[in-house]
TORDREN-345912 format. One record per residue: x, y, z of N, C-alpha, C in turn. Coordinates in pm, 1 decimal. Layout:
BEGIN
X  Y  Z  X  Y  Z  X  Y  Z $
...
//
This chain:
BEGIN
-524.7  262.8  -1383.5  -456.4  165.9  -1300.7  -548.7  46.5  -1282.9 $
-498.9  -24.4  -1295.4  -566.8  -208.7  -1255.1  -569.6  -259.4  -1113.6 $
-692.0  -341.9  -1040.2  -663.0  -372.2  -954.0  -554.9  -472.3  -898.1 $
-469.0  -513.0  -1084.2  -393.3  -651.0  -1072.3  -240.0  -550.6  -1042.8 $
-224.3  -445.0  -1079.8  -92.3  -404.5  -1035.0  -112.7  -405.6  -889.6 $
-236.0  -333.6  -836.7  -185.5  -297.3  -679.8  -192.3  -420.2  -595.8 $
-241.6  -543.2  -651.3  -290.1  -665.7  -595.1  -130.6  -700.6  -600.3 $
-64.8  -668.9  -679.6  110.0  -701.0  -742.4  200.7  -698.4  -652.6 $
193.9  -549.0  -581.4  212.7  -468.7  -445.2  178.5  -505.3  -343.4 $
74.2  -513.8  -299.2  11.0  -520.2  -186.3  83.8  -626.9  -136.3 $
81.0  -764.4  -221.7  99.2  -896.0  -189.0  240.4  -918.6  -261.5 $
375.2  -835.6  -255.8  487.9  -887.7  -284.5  544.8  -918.9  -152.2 $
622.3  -1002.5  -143.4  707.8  -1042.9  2.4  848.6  -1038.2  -78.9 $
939.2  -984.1  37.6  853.2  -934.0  143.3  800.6  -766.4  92.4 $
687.6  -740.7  201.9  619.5  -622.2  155.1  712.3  -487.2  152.8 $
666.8  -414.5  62.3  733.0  -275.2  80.9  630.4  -161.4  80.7 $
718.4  -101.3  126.3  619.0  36.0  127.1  574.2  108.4  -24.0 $
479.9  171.5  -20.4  455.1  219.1  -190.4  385.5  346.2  -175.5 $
351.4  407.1  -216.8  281.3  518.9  -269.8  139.9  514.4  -385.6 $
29.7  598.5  -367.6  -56.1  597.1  -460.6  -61.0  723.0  -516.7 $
-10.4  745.2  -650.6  -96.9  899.4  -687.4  -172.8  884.2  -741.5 $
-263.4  986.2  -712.6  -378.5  1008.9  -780.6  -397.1  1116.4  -821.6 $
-496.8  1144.3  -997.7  -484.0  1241.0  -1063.4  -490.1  1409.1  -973.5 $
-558.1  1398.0  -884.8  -528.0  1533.1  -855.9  -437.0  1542.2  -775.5 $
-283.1  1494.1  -784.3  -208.6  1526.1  -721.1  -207.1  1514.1  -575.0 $
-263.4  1476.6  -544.4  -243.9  1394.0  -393.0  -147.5  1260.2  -426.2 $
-84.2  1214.3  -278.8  23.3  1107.0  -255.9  -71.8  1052.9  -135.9 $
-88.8  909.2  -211.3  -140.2  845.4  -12.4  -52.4  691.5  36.2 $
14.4  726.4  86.4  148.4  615.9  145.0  39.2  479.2  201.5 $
91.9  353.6  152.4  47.3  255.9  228.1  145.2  189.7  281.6 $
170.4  186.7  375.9  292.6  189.4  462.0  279.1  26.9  530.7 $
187.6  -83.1  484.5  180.8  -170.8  556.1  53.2  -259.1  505.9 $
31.6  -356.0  483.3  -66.1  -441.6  404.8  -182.7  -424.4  475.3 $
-127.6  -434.5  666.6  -271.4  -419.2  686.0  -350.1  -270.7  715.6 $
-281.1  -182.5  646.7  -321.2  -45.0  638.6  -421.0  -13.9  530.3 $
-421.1  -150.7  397.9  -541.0  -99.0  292.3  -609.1  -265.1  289.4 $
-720.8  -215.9  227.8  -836.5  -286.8  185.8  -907.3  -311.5  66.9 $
-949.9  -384.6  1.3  -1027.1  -390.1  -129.3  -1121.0  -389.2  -96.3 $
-1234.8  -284.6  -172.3  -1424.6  -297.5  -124.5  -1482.9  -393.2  -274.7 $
-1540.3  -451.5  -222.7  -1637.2  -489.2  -365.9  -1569.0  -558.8  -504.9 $
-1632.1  -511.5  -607.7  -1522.7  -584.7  -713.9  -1388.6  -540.2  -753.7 $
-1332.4  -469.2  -647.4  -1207.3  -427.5  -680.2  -1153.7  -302.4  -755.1 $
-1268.7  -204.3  -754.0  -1251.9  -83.1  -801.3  -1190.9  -6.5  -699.0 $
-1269.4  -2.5  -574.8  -1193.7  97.6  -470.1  -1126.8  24.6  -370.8 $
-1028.1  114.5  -280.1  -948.6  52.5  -224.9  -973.3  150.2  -56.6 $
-940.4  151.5  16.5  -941.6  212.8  131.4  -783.5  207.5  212.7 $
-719.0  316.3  214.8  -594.0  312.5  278.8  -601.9  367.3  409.6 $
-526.2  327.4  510.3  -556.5  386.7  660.4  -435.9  397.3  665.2 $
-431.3  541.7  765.6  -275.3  570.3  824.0  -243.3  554.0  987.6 $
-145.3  563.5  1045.3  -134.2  539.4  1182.1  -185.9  602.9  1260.8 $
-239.6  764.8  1204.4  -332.9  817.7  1346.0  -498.8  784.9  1282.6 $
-531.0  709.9  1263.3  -692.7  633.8  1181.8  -703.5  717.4  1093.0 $
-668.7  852.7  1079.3  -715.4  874.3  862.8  -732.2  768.3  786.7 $
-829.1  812.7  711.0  -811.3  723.8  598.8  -842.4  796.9  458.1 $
-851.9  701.0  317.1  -865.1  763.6  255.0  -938.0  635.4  140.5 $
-1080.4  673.2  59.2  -1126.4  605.2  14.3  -1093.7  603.0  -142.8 $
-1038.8  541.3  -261.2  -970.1  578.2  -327.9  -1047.8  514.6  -478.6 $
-1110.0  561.3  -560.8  -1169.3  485.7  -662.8  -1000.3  488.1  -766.7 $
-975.5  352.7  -800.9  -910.8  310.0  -903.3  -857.1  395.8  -1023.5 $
-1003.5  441.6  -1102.1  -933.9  504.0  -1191.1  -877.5  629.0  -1160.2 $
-896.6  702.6  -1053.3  -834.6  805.9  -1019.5  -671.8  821.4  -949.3 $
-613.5  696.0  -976.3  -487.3  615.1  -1004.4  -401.7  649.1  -1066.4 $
-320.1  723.0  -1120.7  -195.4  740.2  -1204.3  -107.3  732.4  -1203.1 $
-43.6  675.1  -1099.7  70.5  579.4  -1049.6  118.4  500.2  -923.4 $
178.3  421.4  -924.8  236.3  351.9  -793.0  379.7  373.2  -780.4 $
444.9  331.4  -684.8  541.6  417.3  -658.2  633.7  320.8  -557.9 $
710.4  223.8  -526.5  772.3  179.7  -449.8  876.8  277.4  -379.7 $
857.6  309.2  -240.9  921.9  380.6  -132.2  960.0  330.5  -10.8 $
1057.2  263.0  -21.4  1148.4  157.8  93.1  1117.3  257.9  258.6 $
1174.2  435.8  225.9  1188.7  523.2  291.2  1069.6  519.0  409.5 $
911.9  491.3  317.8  842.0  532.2  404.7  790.1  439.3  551.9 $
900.6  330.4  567.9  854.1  243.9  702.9  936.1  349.5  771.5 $
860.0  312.9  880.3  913.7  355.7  1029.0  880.5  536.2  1014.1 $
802.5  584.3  1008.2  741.0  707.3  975.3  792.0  823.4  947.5 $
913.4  778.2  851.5  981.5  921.2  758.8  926.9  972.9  633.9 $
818.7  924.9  609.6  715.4  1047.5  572.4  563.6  896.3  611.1 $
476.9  1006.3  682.9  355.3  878.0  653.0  241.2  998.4  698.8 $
194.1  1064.5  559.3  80.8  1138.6  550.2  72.7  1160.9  417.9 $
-19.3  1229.7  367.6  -31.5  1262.2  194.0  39.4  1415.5  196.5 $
23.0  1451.8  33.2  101.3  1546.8  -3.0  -17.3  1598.4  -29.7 $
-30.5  1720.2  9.9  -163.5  1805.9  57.4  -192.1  1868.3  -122.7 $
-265.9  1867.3  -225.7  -273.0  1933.8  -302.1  -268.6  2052.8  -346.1 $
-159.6  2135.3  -441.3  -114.6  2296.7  -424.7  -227.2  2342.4  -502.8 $
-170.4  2470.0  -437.7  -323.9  2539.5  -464.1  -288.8  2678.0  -595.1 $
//
Protein backbone atom coordinates (compact mmCIF):
# COMPACT_ATOMS: atom_id res chain seq x y z
CA UNK A 1 0.00 0.00 0.00
CA UNK A 2 1.20 3.66 -0.78
CA UNK A 3 1.08 6.50 1.36
CA UNK A 4 -0.66 8.28 -1.84
CA UNK A 5 -3.81 5.97 -1.66
CA UNK A 6 -4.43 6.59 2.06
CA UNK A 7 -3.44 10.36 1.60
CA UNK A 8 -6.50 9.72 -1.31
CA UNK A 9 -8.82 8.81 1.70
CA UNK A 10 -7.92 10.54 4.38
CA UNK A 11 -8.35 13.84 2.43
CA UNK A 12 -11.55 13.04 0.17
CA UNK A 13 -14.53 15.47 1.00
CA UNK A 14 -16.51 14.97 2.04
CA UNK A 15 -14.72 12.41 4.37
CA UNK A 16 -15.81 8.88 4.79
CA UNK A 17 -15.25 6.37 6.93
CA UNK A 18 -12.70 3.50 5.75
CA UNK A 19 -11.09 0.61 7.05
CA UNK A 20 -7.34 -0.63 7.14
CA UNK A 21 -6.39 -4.29 6.72
CA UNK A 22 -3.55 -5.44 7.52
CA UNK A 23 -1.72 -8.64 6.60
CA UNK A 24 -2.40 -10.35 9.71
CA UNK A 25 -5.85 -9.98 9.54
CA UNK A 26 -6.66 -7.36 11.80
CA UNK A 27 -9.36 -4.42 10.66
CA UNK A 28 -8.54 -0.88 12.18
CA UNK A 29 -11.57 1.61 11.37
CA UNK A 30 -10.61 5.29 10.92
CA UNK A 31 -13.70 6.69 11.59
CA UNK A 32 -12.69 10.42 11.27
CA UNK A 33 -9.57 12.42 9.85
CA UNK A 34 -8.80 13.59 13.04
CA UNK A 35 -8.53 10.06 14.44
CA UNK A 36 -5.12 9.25 12.23
CA UNK A 37 -1.81 10.74 11.72
CA UNK A 38 1.25 10.48 9.45
CA UNK A 39 4.79 10.00 11.43
CA UNK A 40 7.86 10.88 9.47
CA UNK A 41 8.25 10.15 5.77
CA UNK A 42 5.07 8.62 5.49
CA UNK A 43 5.61 5.04 6.13
CA UNK A 44 3.62 4.78 9.38
CA UNK A 45 0.47 6.02 10.24
CA UNK A 46 -1.13 6.10 13.80
CA UNK A 47 -4.98 5.54 14.07
CA UNK A 48 -6.87 6.47 17.36
CA UNK A 49 -10.26 5.28 18.38
CA UNK A 50 -12.91 6.96 20.63
CA UNK A 51 -12.00 5.32 23.92
CA UNK A 52 -7.88 6.58 23.20
CA UNK A 53 -6.68 3.07 21.70
CA UNK A 54 -4.63 3.38 19.28
CA UNK A 55 -2.85 1.60 16.85
CA UNK A 56 0.63 2.22 15.23
CA UNK A 57 0.55 0.87 11.70
CA UNK A 58 3.76 0.44 9.35
CA UNK A 59 2.49 0.78 5.63
CA UNK A 60 3.62 -2.18 4.19
CA UNK A 61 1.75 -4.25 6.49
CA UNK A 62 -1.30 -2.75 4.45
CA UNK A 63 -3.33 -4.98 2.20
CA UNK A 64 -6.21 -3.09 1.75
CA UNK A 65 -8.50 -0.09 2.24
CA UNK A 66 -11.88 -0.36 2.43
CA UNK A 67 -14.57 2.48 2.23
CA UNK A 68 -17.36 1.90 5.09
CA UNK A 69 -20.09 4.68 5.11
CA UNK A 70 -21.59 2.20 8.12
CA UNK A 71 -18.86 2.90 10.44
CA UNK A 72 -19.84 6.75 11.61
CA UNK A 73 -21.75 7.09 14.51
CA UNK A 74 -20.31 3.84 16.24
CA UNK A 75 -21.88 0.79 14.44
CA UNK A 76 -18.85 -0.92 14.48
CA UNK A 77 -15.69 1.25 15.83
CA UNK A 78 -13.03 -1.31 17.16
CA UNK A 79 -10.75 -3.85 15.21
CA UNK A 80 -11.48 -7.36 14.29
CA UNK A 81 -9.54 -9.22 16.91
CA UNK A 82 -7.27 -11.81 14.94
CA UNK A 83 -8.61 -15.73 14.86
CA UNK A 84 -6.77 -17.91 16.38
Amino acid sequence: MTIEQIRRLYNAQPFQPFLIHLADGRDVPVLHQEFMAFLGAGRTIIVTQPDESFQIIDLLLVTALEVRPELVNGKKNGMKKKKS
